[in-house]
C-alpha positions as a Markdown table, in Angstrom:
| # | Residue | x | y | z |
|---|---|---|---|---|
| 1 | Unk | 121.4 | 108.3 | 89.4 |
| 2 | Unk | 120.3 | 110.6 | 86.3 |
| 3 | Unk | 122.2 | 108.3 | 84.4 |
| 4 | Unk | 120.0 | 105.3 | 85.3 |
| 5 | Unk | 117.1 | 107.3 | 85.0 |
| 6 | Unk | 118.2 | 108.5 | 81.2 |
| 7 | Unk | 118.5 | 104.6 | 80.9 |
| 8 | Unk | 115.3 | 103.3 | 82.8 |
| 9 | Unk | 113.0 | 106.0 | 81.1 |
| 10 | Unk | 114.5 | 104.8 | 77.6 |
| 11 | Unk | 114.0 | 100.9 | 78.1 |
| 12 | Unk | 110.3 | 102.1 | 79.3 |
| 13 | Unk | 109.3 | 104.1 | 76.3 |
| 14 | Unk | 110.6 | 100.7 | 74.3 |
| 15 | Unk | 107.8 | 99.3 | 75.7 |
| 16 | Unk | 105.0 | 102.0 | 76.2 |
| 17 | Unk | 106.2 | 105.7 | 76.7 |
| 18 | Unk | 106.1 | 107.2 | 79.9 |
| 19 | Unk | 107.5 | 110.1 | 82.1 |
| 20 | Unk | 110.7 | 110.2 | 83.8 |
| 21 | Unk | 108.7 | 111.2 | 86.9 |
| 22 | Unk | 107.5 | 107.2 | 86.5 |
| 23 | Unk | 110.9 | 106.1 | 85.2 |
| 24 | Unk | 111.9 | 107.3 | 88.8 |
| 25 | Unk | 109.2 | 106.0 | 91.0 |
| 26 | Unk | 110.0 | 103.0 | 89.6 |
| 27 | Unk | 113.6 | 102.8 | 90.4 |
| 28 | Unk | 113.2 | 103.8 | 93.7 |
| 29 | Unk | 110.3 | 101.4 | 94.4 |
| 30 | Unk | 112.3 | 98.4 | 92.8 |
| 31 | Unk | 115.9 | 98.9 | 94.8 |
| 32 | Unk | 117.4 | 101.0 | 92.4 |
| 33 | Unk | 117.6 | 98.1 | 90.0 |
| 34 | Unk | 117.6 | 98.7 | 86.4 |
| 35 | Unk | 116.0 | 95.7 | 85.0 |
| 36 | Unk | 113.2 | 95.3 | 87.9 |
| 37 | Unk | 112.2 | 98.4 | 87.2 |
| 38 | Unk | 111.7 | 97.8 | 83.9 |
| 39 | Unk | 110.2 | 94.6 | 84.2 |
| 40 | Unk | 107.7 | 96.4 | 86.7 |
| 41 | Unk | 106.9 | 98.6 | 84.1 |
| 42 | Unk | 105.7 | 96.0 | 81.9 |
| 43 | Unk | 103.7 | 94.3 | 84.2 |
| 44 | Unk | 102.2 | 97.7 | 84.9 |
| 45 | Unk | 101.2 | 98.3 | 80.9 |
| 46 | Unk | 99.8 | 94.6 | 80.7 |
| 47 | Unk | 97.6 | 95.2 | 84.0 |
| 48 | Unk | 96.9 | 98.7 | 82.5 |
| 49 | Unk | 95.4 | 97.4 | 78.7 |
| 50 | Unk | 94.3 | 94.7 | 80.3 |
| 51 | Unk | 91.3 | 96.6 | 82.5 |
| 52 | Unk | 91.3 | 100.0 | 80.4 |
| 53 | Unk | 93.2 | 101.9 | 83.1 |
| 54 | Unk | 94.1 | 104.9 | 80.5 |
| 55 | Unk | 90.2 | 105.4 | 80.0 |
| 56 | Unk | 89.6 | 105.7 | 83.6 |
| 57 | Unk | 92.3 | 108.2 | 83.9 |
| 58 | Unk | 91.1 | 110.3 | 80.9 |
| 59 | Unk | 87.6 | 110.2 | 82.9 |
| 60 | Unk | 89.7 | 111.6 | 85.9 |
| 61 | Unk | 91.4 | 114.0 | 84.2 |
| 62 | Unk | 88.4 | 115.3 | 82.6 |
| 63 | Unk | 86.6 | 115.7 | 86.0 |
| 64 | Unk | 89.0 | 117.3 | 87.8 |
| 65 | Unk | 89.8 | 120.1 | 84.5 |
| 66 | Unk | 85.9 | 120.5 | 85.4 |
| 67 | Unk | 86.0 | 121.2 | 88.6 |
| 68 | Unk | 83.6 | 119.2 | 89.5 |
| 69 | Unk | 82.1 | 116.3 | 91.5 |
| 70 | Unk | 84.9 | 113.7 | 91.1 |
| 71 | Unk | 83.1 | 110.0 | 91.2 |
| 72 | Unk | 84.3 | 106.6 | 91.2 |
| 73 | Unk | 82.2 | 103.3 | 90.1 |
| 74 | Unk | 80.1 | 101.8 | 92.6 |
| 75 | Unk | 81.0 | 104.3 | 95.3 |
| 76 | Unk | 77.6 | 103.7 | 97.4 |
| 77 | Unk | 77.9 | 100.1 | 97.5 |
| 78 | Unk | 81.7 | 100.0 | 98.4 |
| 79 | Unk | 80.5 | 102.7 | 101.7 |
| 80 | Unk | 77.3 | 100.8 | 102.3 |
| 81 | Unk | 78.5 | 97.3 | 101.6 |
| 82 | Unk | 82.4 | 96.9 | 102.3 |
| 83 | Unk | 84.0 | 100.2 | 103.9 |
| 84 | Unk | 83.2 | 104.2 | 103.8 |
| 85 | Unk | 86.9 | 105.7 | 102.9 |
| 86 | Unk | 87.8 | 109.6 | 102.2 |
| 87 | Unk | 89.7 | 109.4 | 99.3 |
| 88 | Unk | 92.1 | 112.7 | 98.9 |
| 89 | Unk | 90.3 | 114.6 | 101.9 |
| 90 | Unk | 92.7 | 116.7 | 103.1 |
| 91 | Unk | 96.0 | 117.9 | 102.5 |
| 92 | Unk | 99.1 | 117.7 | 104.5 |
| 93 | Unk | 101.8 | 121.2 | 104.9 |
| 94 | Unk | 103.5 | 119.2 | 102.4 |
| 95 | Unk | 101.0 | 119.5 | 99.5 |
| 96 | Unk | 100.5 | 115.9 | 99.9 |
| 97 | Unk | 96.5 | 114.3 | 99.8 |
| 98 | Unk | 95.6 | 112.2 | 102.3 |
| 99 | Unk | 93.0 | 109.7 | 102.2 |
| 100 | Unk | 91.1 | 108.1 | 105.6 |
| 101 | Unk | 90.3 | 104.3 | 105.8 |
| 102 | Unk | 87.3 | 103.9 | 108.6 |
| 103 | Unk | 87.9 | 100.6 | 109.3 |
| 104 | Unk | 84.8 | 100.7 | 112.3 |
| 105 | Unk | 82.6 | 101.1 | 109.2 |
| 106 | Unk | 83.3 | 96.8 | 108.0 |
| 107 | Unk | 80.1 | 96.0 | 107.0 |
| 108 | Unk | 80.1 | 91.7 | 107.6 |
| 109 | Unk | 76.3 | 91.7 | 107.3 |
| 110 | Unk | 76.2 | 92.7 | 103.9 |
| 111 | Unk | 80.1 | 92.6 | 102.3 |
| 112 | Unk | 79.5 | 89.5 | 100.6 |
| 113 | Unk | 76.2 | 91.2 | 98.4 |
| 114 | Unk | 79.2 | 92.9 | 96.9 |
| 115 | Unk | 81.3 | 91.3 | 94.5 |
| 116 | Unk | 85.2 | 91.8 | 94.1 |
| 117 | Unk | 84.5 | 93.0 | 90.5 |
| 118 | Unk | 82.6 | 95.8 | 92.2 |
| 119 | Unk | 85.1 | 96.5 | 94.4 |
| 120 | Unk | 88.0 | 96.4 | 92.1 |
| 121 | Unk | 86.8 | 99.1 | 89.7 |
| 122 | Unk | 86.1 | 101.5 | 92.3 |
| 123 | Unk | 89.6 | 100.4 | 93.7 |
| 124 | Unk | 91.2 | 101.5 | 90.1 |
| 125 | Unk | 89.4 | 104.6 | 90.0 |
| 126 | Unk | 90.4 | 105.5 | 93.1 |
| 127 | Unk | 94.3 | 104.8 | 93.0 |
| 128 | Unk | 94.2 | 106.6 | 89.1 |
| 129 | Unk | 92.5 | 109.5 | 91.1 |
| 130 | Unk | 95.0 | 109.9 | 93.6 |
| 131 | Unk | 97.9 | 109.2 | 90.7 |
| 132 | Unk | 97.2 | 112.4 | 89.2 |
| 133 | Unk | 97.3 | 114.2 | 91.9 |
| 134 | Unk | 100.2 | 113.4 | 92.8 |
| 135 | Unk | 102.2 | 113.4 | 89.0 |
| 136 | Unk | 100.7 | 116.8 | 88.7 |
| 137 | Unk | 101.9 | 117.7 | 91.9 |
| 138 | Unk | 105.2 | 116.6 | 91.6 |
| 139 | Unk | 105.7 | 118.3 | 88.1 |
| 140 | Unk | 104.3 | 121.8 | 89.8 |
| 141 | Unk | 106.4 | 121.1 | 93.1 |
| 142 | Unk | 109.6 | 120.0 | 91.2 |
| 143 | Unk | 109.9 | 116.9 | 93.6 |
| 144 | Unk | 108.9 | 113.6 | 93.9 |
| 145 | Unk | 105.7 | 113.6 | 95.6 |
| 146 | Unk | 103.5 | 110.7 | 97.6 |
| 147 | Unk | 100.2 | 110.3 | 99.0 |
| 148 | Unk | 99.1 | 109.3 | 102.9 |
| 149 | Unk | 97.2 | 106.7 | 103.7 |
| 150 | Unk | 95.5 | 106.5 | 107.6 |
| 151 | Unk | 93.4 | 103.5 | 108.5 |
| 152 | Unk | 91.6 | 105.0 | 111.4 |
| 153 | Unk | 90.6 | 101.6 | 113.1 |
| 154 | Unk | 88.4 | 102.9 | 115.8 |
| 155 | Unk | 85.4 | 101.3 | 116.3 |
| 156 | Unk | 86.8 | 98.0 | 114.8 |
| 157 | Unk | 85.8 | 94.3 | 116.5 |
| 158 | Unk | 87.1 | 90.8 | 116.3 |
| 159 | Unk | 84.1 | 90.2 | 114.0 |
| 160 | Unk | 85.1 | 92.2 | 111.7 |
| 161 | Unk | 88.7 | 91.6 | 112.0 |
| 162 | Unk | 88.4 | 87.6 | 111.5 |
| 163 | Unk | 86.2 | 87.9 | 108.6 |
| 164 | Unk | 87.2 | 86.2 | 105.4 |
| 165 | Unk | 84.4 | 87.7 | 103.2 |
| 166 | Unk | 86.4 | 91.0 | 104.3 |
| 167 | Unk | 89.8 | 89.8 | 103.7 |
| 168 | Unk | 89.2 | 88.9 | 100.5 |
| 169 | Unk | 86.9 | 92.1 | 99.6 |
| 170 | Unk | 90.2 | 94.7 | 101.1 |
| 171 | Unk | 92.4 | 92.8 | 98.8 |
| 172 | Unk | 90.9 | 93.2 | 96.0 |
| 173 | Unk | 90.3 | 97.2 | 97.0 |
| 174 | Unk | 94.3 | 97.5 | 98.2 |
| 175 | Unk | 96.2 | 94.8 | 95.6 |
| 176 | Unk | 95.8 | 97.7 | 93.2 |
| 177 | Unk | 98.1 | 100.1 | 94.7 |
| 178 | Unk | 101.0 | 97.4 | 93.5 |
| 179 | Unk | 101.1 | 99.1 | 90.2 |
| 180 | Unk | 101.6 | 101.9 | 91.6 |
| 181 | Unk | 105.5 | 102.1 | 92.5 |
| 182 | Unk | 106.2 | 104.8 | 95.0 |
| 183 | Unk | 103.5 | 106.7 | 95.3 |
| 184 | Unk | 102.7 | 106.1 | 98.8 |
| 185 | Unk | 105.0 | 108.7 | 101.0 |
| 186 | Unk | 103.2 | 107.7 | 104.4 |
| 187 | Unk | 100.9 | 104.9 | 106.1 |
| 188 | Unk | 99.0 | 105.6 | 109.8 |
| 189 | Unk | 97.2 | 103.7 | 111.8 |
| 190 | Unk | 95.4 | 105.5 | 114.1 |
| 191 | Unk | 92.7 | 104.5 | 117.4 |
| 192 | Unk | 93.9 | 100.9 | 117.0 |
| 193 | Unk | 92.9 | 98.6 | 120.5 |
| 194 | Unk | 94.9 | 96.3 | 122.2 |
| 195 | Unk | 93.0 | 93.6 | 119.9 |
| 196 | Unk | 94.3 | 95.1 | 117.0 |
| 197 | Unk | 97.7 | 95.5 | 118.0 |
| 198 | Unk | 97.9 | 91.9 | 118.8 |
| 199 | Unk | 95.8 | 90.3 | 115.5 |
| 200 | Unk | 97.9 | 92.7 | 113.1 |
| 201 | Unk | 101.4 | 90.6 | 114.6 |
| 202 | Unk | 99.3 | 87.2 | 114.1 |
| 203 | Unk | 97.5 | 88.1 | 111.0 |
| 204 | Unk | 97.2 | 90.4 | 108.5 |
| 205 | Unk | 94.6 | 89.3 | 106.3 |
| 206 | Unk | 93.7 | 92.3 | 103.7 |
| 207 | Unk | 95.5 | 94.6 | 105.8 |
| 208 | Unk | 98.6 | 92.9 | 105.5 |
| 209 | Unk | 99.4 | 94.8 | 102.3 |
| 210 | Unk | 99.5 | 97.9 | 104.6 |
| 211 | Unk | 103.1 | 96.9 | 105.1 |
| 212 | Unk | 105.6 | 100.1 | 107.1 |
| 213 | Unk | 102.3 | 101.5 | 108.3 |
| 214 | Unk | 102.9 | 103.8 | 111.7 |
| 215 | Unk | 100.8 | 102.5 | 114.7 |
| 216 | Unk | 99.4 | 105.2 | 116.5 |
């Protein structure tokens, strides 16, 4: 394995340097293969120039050296207009931050004054946000560390369920987390109804990416 590592990391810095931390994530996340880890990797960079990730990650880093207020771009809308999330809210015994998805807080009256633009810089913030907590916590904890995710779906109707407008505003909040290999340790789903049961084995719409979550 450190050999493959030693060899991932090297291929990776060819193309933009990195960390072994990443060099890992990324061979875990991609079957332990060599070359689709690397090729991950370079999608990653392209996505990265391509909407100024690094520049949102300075902005991170700066805010949390502050310690202050940490914001993301278009916060109130996203609550008011799409969903209210806690990003990073609490910790687990592990060290490891977990952020809260109220799905009961869909807003189909006024999700489609928000555009997917909107709703993908927040999105961006958001992952970069909880990527440095986690690199920093993995170098300080000397292991490989992942954030939770819960989608606490109580409170959540057909309505909102079956709506495309909403679909198509999730993905574009959770098709970020793709380039982010193996940073997710856990996904819950908590307070989820019969309905939902049923709908998530039909459908999946946005929350499809949500895939290994724990039903609870």
């Amino acid at each position: 394995m450190d050999a493959l590592v030693e060899q991932v990391y090297s291929e990776c810095c060819a193309i933009r340097p990195t960390s072994k931390q990443q060099a890992l994530r990324l061979i875990l996340g991609m079957g332990y293969s060599g070359p689709a880890a690397v090729a991950k990797w370079r999608e990653i960079v392209e996505w990265r120039t391509a909407y100024g990730v690094d520049s949102i990650r300075q902005e991170q880093a700066e805010a949390i050296a502050a310690d202050g207020p940490v914001s993301f771009p278009y916060r109130e809308e996203v609550h008011e207009k799409l969903i209210c999330t806690s990003p990073c809210a609490f910790l687990s015994t592990t060290g490891c931050p977990i952020s809260i998805w109220h799905a009961g807080t869909l807003n189909v009256e006024n999700v489609s004054l928000l555009t997917n633009e909107k709703v993908a810089q927040w999105s961006r913030a958001v992952y970069e946000y909880k990527d440095l907590w986690i690199t920093e916590q993995s170098e300080k904890s000397k292991r490989l560390v992942g954030y939770i995710q819960v989608y606490d779906m109580s409170g959540m109707n057909w309505r909102q369920y079956s709506s495309r407008e909403i679909a198509e505003k999730l993905k574009a909040a959770l098709q970020t987390g793709g380039f982010y290999v193996e940073a997710v340790s856990h996904m819950f789903v908590i307070n989820s109804s019969t309905l939902f049961a049923a709908a998530w084995r039909v459908a999946g719409h946005g929350w499809a990416y949500t895939k290994d979550a724990e039903m609870i």
